[in-house]
VOBA-1610 file (N, C-alpha, C; in pm, whole numbers, padded with zeros to 5 digits, always signed):
BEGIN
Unk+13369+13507+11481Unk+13390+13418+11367Unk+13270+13325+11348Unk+13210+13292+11470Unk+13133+13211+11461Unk+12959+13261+11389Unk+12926+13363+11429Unk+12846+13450+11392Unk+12841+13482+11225Unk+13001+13493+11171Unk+12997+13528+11034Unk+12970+13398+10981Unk+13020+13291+11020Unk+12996+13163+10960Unk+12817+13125+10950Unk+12726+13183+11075Unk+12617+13186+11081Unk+12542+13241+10973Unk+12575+13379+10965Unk+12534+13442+10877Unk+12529+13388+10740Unk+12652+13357+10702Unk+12709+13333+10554Unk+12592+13217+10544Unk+12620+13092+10645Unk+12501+12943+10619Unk+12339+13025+10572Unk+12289+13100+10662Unk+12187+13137+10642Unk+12163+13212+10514Unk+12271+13287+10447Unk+12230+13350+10350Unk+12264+13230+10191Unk+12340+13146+10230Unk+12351+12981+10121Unk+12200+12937+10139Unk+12158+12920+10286Unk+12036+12851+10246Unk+11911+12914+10233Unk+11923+13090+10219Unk+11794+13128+10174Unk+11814+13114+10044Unk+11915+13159+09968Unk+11938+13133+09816Unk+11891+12967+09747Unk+11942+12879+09822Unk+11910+12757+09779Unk+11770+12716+09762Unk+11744+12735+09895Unk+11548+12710+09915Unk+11479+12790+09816Unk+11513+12944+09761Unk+11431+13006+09667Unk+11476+12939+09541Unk+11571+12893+09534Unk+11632+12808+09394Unk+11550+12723+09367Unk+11522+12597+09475Unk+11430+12527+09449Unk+11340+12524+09477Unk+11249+12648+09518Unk+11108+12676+09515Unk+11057+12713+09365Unk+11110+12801+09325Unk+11121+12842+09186Unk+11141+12704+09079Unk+11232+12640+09119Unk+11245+12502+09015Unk+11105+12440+09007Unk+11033+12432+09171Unk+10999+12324+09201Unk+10823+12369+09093Unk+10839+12530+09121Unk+10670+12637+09059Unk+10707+12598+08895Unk+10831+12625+08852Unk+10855+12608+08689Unk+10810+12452+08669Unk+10850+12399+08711Unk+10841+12239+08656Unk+10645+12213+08686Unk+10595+12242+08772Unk+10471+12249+08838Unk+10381+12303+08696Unk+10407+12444+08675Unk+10357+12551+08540Unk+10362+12419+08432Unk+10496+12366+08401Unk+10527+12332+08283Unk+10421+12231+08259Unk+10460+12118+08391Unk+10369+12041+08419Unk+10218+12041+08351Unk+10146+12148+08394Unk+10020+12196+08427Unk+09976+12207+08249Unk+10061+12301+08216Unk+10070+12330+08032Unk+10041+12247+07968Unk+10150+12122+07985Unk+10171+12067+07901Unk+10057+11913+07892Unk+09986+11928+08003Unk+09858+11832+08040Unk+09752+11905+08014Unk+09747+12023+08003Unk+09605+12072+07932Unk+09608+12087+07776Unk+09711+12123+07734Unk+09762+12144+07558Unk+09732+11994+07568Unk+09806+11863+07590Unk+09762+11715+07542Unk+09581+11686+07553Unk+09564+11693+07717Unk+09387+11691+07700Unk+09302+11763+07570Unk+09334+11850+07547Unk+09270+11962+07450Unk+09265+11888+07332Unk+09406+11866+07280Unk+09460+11782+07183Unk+09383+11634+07145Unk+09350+11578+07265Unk+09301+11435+07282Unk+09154+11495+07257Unk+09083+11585+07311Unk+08927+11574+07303Unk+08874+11633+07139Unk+09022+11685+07116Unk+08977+11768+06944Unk+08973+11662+06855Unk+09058+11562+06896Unk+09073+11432+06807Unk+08977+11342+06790Unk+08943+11319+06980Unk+08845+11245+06986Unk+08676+11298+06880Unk+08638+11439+06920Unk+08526+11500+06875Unk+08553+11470+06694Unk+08671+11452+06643Unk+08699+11489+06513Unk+08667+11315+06461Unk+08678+11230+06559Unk+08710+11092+06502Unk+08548+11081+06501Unk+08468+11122+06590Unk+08300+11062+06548Unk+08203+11113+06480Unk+08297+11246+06394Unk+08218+11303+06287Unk+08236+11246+06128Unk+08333+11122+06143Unk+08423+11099+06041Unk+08283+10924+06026Unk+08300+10893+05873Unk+08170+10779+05841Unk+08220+10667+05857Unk+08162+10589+05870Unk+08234+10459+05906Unk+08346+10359+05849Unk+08330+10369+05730Unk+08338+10312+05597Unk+08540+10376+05619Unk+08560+10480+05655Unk+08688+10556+05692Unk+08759+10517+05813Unk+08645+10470+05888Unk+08694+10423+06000Unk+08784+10283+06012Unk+08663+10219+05894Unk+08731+10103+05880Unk+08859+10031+05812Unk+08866+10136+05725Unk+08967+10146+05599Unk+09143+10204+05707Unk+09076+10311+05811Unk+09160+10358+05858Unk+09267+10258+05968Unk+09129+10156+06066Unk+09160+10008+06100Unk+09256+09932+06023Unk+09187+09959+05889Unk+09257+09770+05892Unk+09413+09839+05814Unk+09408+09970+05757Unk+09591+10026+05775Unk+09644+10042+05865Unk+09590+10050+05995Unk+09687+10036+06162Unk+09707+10178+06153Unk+09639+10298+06057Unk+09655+10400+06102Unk+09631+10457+06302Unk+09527+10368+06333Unk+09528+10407+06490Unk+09659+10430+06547Unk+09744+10322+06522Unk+09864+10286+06600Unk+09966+10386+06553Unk+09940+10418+06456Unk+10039+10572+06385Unk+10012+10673+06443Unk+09842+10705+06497Unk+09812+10813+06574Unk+09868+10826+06702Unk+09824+10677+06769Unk+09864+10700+06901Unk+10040+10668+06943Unk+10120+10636+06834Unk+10223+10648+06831Unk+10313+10784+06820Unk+10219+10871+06731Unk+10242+10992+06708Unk+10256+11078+06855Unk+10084+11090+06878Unk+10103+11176+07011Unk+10191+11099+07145Unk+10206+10995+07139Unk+10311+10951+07249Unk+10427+11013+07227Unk+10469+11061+07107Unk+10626+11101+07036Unk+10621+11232+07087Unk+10462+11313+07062Unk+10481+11455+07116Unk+10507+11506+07266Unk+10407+11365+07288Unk+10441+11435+07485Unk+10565+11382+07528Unk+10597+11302+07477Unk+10776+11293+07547Unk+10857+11423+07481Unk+10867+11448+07370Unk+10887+11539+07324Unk+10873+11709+07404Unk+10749+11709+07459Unk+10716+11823+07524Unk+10750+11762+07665Unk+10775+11682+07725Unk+10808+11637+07845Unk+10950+11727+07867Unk+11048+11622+07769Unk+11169+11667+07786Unk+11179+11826+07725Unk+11101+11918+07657Unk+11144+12072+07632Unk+11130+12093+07752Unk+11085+12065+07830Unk+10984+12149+07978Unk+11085+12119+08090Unk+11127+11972+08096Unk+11334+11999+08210Unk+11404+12026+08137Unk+11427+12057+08019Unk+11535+12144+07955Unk+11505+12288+08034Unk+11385+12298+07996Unk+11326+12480+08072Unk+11334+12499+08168Unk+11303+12388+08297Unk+11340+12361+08445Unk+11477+12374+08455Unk+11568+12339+08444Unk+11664+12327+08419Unk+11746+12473+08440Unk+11706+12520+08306Unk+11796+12655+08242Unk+11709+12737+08403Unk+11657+12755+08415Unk+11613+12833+08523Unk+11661+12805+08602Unk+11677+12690+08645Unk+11732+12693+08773Unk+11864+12748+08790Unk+11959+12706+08694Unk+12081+12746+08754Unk+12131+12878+08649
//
């Protein structure tokens, strides 16, 4: 009896440990994605903002458009934060 009880523990906790090895690689991936898509995002913007004349820049200032931008992409990466443990998530169980 004691042996089957052995067995059975050992085969709960190989299942578990690959459960959350796998959680731990998905969330890691998602991770990884979703910080190179934002960097990418940030340097296309950045390269795009110092080809732009000044005169736009300034106009763009004094409407607080900045704060719309960087309000914006803050909206996306939480946004893509939370798709990515929704995705952790569904995998796991």
């Amino acid at each position: 009896m004691l042996r089957i009880l052995a067995i059975l523990a050992e085969w709960l906790l190989k299942n578990a440990v690959q459960k959350i090895l796998l959680g731990a690689g998905l969330g890691i991936v998602s991770y990884l994605t979703v910080v190179a898509s934002v960097k990418a995002a940030f340097m296309s913007l950045v390269g795009s903002v110092h080809t732009m004349p000044t005169a736009i820049l300034a106009i763009m200032g004094m409407l607080g458009l900045d704060h719309v931008l960087g309000t914006v992409a803050s909206v996306s990466v939480f946004i893509l934060t939370l798709s990515s443990g929704k995705l952790a998530i569904r995998k796991m169980s």
